[in-house]
C-alpha positions as CSV (number, residue, x, y, z in Angstrom):
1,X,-116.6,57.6,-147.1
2,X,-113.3,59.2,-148.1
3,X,-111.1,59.3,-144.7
4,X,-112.0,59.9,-140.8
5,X,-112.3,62.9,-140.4
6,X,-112.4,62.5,-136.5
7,X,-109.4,64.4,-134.4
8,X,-109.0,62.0,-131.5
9,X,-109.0,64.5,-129.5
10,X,-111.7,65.6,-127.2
11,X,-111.7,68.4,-124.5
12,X,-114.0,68.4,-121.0
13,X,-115.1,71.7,-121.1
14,X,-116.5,73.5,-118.3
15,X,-119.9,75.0,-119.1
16,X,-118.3,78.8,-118.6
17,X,-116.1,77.7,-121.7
18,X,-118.8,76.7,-123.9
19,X,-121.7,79.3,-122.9
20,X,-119.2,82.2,-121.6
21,X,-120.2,85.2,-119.9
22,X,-119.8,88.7,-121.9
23,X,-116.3,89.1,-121.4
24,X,-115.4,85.2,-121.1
25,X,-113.2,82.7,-123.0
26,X,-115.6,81.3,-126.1
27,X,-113.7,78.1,-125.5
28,X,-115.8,76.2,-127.8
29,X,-114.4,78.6,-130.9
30,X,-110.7,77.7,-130.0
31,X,-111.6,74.1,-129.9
32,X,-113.8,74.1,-132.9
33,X,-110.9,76.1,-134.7
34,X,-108.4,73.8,-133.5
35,X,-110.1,70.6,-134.3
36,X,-111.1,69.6,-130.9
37,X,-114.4,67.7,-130.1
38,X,-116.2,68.7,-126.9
39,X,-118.4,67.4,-124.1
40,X,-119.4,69.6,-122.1
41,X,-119.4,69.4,-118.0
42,X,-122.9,70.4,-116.2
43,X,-123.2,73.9,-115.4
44,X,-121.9,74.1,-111.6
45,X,-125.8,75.1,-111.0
46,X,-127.2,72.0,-111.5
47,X,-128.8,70.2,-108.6
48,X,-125.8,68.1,-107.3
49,X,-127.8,64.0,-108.5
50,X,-127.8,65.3,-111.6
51,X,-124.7,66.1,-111.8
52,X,-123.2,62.7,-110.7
53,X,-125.0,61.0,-113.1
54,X,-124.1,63.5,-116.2
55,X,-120.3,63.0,-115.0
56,X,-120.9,58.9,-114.9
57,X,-122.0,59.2,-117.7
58,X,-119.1,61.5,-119.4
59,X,-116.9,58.8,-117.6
60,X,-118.4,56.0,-119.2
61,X,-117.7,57.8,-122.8
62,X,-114.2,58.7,-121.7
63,X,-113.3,55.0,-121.2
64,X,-113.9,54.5,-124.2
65,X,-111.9,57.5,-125.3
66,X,-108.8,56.2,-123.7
67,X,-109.2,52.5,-125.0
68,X,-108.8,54.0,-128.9
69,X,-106.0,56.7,-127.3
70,X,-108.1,59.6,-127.6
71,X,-106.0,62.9,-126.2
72,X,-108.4,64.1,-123.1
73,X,-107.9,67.3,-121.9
74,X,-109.8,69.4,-119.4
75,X,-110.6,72.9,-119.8
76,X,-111.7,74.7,-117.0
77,X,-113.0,73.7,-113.6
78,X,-113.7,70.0,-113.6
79,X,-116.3,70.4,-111.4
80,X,-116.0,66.8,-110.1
81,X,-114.8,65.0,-113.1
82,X,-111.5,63.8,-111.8
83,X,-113.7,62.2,-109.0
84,X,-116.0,60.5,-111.6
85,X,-113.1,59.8,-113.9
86,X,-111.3,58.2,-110.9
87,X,-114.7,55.9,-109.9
88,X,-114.2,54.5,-113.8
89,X,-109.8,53.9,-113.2
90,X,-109.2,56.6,-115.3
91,X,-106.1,59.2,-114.8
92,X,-106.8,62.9,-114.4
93,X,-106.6,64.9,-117.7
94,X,-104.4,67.3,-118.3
95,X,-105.9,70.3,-117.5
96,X,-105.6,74.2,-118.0
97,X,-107.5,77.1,-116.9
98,X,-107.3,79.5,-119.4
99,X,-107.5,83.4,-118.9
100,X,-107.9,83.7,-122.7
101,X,-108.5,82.1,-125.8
102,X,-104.6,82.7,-126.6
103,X,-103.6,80.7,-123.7
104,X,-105.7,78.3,-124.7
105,X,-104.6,78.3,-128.5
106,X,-101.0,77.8,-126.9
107,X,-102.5,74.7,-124.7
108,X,-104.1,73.0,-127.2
109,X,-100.9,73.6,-129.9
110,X,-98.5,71.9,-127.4
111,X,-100.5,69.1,-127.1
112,X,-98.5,65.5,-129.3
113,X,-100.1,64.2,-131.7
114,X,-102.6,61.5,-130.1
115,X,-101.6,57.8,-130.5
116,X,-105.2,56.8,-131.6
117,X,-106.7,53.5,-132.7
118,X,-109.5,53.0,-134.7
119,X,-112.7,51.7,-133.3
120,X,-112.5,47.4,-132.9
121,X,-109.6,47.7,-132.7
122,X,-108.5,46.6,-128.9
123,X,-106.1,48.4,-127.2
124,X,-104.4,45.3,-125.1
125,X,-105.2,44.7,-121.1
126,X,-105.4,47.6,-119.4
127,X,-107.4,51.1,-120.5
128,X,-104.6,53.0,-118.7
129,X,-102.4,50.8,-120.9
130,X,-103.3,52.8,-123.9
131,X,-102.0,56.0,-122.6
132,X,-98.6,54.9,-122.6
């Protein structure tokens, strides 16, 4: 394997940024162009169990996430995934709501350069430690 060719940066992107309506931010473009890996939050129709156990679920990944200093960002709505963040002692994201896929270029340029680790490789006490 030559590299990783990984971004350590992922976004939480509401489900109107990843299947937007005609008109709508294609989110998933920007991130793609911009290097950005994605989960995407449940679509705000889903029946309100399933949705507490897809955002555990996202929760559970994010921990993991911070412990190798992934940048987390949300984009859009969270649709209650600073709740289910919060239930795992993780922070809010930073989060923007973007009218267009310029203002979310701008966003996602702004952003440092994550402090990343690779995978085994601990990141001391704390999981909010990493994020420093």
């Amino acid at each position: 394997m030559d590299g990783d060719a990984r971004s350590f940066r992922v976004a939480l992107t509401a489900d109107a940024y990843v299947n937007p309506p005609p008109g709508g931010v294609d989110g998933l473009a920007v991130l793609d162009e911009a290097g950005w890996g994605v989960m995407q939050l449940p679509d705000p129709a889903y029946p309100a169990e399933m949705t507490r156990r897809i955002l555990a679920d996202i929760a559970e990944q994010v921990q993991e996430f911070y412990r190798h200093r992934y940048d987390i960002v949300l984009v859009g709505e969270g649709g209650g995934i600073v709740a289910a963040l919060a239930m795992a002692d993780l922070p809010a994201p930073d989060q923007v709501i973007p009218a267009d896929a310029d203002e979310l270029r701008r966003f996602l340029g702004a952003r440092p350069e994550p402090q990343a680790r690779g995978p085994g490789v601990s990141a001391g006490p704390g999981v909010t430690a990493a994020r420093e």
